[in-house]
C-alpha positions in Angstrom: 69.0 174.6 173.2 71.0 171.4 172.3 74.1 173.2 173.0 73.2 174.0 176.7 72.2 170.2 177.2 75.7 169.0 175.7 77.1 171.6 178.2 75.6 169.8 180.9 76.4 166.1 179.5 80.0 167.1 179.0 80.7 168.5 182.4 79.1 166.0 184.3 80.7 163.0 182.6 84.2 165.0 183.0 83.3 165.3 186.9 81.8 161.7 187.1 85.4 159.8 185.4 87.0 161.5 188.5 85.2 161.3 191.5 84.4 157.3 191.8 88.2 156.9 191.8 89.4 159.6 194.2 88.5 156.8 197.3 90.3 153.9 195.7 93.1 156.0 194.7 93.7 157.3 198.0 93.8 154.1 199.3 96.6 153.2 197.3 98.7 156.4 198.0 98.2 155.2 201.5 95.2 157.9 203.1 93.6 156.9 206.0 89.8 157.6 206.1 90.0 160.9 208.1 92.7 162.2 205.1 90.1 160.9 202.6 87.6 163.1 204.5 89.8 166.3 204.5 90.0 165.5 200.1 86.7 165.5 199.7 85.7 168.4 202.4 88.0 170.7 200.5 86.6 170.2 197.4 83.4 171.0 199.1 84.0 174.0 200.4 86.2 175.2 197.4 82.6 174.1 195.0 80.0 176.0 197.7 82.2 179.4 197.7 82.2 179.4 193.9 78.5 178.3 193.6 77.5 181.0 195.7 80.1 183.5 194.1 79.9 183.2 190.1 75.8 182.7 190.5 75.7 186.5 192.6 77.9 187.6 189.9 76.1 186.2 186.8 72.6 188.1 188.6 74.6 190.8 189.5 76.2 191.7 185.8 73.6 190.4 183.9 75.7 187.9 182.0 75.2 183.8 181.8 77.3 182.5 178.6 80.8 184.3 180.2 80.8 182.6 183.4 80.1 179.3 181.6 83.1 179.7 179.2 85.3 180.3 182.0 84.0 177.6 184.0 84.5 174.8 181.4 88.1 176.1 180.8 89.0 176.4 183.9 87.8 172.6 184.9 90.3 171.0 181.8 93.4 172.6 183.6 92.3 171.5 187.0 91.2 168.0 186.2 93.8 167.4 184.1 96.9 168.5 187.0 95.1 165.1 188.7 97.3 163.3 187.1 99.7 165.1 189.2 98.5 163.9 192.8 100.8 161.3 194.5 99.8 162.1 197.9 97.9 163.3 200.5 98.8 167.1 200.2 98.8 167.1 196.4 95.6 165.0 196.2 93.7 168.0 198.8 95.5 171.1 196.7 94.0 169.7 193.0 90.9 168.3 193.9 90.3 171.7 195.9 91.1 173.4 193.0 88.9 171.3 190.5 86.0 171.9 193.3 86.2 175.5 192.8 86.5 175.4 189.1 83.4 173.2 188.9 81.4 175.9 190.6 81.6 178.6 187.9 79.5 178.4 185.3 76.9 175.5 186.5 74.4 177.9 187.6 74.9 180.6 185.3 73.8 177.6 182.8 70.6 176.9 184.7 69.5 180.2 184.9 70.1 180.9 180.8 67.7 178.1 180.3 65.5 179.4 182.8 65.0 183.1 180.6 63.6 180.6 177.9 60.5 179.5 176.8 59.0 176.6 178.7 61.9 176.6 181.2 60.2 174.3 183.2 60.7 171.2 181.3 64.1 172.8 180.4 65.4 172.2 184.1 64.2 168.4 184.1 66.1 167.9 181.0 68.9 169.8 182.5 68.6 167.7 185.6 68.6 164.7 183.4 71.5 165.5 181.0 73.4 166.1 184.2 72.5 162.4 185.7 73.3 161.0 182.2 76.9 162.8 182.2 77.5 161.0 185.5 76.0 157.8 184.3 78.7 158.1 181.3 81.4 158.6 183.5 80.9 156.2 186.0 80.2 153.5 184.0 83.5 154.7 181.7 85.5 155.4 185.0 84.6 151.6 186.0 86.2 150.2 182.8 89.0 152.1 182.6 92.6 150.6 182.8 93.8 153.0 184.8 93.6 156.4 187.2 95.3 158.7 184.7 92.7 157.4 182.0 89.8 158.7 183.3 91.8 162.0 184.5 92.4 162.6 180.9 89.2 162.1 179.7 87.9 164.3 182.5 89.9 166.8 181.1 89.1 165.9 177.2 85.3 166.5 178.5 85.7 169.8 179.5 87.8 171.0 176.5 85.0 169.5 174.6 82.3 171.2 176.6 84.4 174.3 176.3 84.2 174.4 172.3 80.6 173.7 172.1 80.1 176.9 174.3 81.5 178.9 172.1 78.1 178.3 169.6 76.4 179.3 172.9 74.1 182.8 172.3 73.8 185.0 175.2 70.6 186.1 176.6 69.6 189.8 178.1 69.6 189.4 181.7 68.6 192.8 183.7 71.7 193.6 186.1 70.4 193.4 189.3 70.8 194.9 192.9 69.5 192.7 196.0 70.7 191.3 199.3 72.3 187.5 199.6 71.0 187.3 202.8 67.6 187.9 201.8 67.7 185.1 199.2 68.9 182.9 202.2 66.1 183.5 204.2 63.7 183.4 201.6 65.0 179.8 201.2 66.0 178.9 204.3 63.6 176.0 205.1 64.5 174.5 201.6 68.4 174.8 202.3 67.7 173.4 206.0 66.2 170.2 204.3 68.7 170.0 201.7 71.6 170.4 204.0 70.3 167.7 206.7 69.8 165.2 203.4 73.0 165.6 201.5 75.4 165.7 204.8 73.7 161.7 205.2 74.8 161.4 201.1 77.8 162.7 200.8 79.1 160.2 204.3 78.1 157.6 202.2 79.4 158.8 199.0 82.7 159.4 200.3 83.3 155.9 201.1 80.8 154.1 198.8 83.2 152.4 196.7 85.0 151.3 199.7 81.7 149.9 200.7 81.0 148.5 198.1 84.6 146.6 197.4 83.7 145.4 201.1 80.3 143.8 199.9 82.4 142.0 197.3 82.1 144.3 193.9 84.4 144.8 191.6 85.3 148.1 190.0 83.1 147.0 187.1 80.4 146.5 189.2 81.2 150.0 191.2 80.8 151.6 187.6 77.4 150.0 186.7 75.5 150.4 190.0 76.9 154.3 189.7 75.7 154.6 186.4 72.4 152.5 186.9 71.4 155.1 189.5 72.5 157.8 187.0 71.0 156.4 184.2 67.5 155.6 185.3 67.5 159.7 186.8 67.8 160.8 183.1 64.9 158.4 181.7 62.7 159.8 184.6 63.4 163.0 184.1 63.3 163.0 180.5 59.6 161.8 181.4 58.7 164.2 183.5 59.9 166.9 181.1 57.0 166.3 178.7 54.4 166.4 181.7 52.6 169.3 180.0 50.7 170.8 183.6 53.0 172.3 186.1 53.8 169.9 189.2 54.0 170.4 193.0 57.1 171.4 193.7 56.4 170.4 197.4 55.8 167.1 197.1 58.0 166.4 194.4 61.0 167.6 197.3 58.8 165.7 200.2 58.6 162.3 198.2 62.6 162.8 197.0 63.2 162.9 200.9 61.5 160.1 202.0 62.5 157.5 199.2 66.5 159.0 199.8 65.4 157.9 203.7 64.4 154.5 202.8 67.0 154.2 200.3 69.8 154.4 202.9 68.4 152.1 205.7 68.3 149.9 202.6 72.5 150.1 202.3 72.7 149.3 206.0 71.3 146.5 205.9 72.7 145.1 202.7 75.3 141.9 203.2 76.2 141.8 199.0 76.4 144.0 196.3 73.8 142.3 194.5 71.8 143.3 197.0 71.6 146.8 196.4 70.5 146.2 192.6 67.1 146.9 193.5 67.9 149.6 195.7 69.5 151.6 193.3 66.1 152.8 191.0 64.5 154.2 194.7 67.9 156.5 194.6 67.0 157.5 191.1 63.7 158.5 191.8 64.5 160.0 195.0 66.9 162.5 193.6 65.1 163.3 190.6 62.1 164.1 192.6 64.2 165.8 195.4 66.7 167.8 192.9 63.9 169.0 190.1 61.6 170.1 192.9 64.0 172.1 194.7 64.7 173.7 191.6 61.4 174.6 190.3 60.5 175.9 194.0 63.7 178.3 193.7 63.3 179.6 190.4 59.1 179.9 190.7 59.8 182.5 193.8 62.9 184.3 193.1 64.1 186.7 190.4 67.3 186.0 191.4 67.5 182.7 189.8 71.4 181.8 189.7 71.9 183.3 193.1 68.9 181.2 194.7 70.1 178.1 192.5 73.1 178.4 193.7 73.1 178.8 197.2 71.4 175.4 196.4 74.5 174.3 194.7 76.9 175.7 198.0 74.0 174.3 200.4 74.7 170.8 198.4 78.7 171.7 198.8 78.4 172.5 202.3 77.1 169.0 203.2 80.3 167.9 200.6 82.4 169.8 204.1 80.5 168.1 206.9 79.8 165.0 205.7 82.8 163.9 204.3 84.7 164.8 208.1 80.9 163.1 209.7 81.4 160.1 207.5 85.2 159.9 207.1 85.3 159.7 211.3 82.5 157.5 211.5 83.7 154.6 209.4 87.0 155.4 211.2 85.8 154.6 214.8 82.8 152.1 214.4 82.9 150.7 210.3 81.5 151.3 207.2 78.2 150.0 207.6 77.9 152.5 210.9 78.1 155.2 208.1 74.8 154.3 206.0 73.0 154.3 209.4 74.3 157.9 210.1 72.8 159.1 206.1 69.5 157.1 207.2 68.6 159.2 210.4 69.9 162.7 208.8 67.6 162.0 206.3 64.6 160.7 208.0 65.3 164.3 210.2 65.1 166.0 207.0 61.8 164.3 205.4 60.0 165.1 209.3 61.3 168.3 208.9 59.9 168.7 206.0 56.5 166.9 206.4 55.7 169.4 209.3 56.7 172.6 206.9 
């Protein structure tokens, strides 16, 4: 299942040369925080519709390898037309559009490894190929001479990603009949966690770089703290993967939740980029512990794998809507260091939350 894996490095390195450099750019085109917010919240809420949507669909038909094919295409056009954005309304109409492109075929990908053979070590190495893809493209993005570099090889990725699939087999999947809503409150504690954690993230991630230029990095250094995160998820995972007896998919999401708690109070109280070095390996093992867990838990107790997955994926994208706005607003009225505060009590909500489940 190489193929699947390049999938999964492709797309995430095309998603990764983008994102670090929508901040900066909109700085530059003259956004003020709160229009930053409204970017990234529409991409949000365009990438948790389509989660939700194409996984239903890909249960509900029976197919996997179709909705990835369309997915991959679909994300060259729309990362490619960011070379187009010059300003606040063209930057929220593309990067809305890449949001919901992005949300086609992930899923649909996760559950056609899951039909295979020792599926469980599958999804870490999925989960790990998708860190490394953002380690690439961080760490690429940082080096790059200029914005419509990386959009170009964003696009490149996909195309790339998109031709590979093509050597993709399909699987039998039975077409299935169920209720959404019963998948949601199956899940609901799971989600509930999820949601509380990644609304502190994504406030943080929406105006790391900013951040960070205020601790003093360059965009060099941006790139390599992204991609030492990143990279450090996929040797962990890759580890895990050849644990031969099945984990605890419970404490793998209730140590993720603690470490991503102390790993935030750690950024508020940083005064240098430097300092955040030794911060950034807690992160890795945070959300590979947090990420992989949540997985396995979905796909051990649900038939309905892409739809449980992703409803994961939209409760992820759902936190990409409110935290943006939370974080966005907050760094607008009291600073950006007010912001890693706000991630570090979400989350220490979230791991109580889930301590007491």
């Amino acid at each position: 299942m190489r193929t699947a894996y390049a999938l999964t490095l492709l797309s995430n390195t095309g998603v990764a040369f983008s994102s670090i450099l929508i901040p900066l750019l909109s700085r530059e085109l003259g956004l003020s925080f709160f229009q930053l917010g409204l970017v990234v919240m529409g991409y949000g809420l365009a990438s948790a519709l389509s989660y939700f949507l194409f996984g239903r669909l890909s249960d509900a038909v029976g197919r996997r390898t179709a909705f990835v094919r369309a997915g991959l295409a679909a994300c060259s056009l729309a990362f490619l037309a960011q070379l187009l954005m010059g300003g606040f309304g063209s930057m929220l109409l593309i990067r809305t559009a890449a949001g919901f492109c992005v949300g086609i075929g992930t899923f649909p990908l996760l559950a056609y490894l899951s039909g295979l053979p020792r599926y469980e070590a599958r999804v870490w190495l999925f989960a790990g190929f998708t860190s490394l893809g953002w380690a690439v493209g961080y760490l690429g993005a940082g080096f790059l001479p200029g914005y419509g570099a990386a959009f170009t090889l964003s696009a490149l990725s996909f195309l790339a990603g998109f031709l590979f699939s093509l050597f993709l087999p399909e699987v039998k999947v039975r077409r299935r009949n169920f209720s959404s809503l019963e998948v949601i409150r199956r899940n609901r504690l799971l989600y509930l966690h999820y949601l509380l954690r990644h609304t502190g993230a994504q406030c943080v991630w929406t105006v790391f770089p900013l951040y960070l230029a205020e601790l003093g990095a360059s965009r060099g250094w941006m790139g390599l703290l992204y991609a030492l995160n990143c990279g450090l998820q996929f040797a962990i995972m890759s580890a895990f993967s050849r644990v031969r007896r099945p984990l605890n998919d419970e404490v793998l999401v209730r140590t993720g939740l603690v470490l991503s708690t102390v790993t935030f109070l750690a950024y508020s109280l940083a005064t240098s980029y430097l300092h955040l070095l030794p911060v950034q390996p807690v992160l890795a093992v945070a959300w590979s512990t947090l990420y992989v867990g949540s997985l396995l838990h979905l796909l051990r107790r649900n038939v309905e794998k892409a739809t449980s997955t992703g409803l994961l994926g939209s409760t992820i994208s759902v936190a990409g809507v409110v935290g943006p706005f939370l974080g966005g607003t907050v760094s607008e009225l009291f600073g950006l260091r007010a912001v890693m505060l706000t991630a570090f009590g979400l989350n220490l909500a979230a791991a109580l939350l889930a301590t007491k489940g």
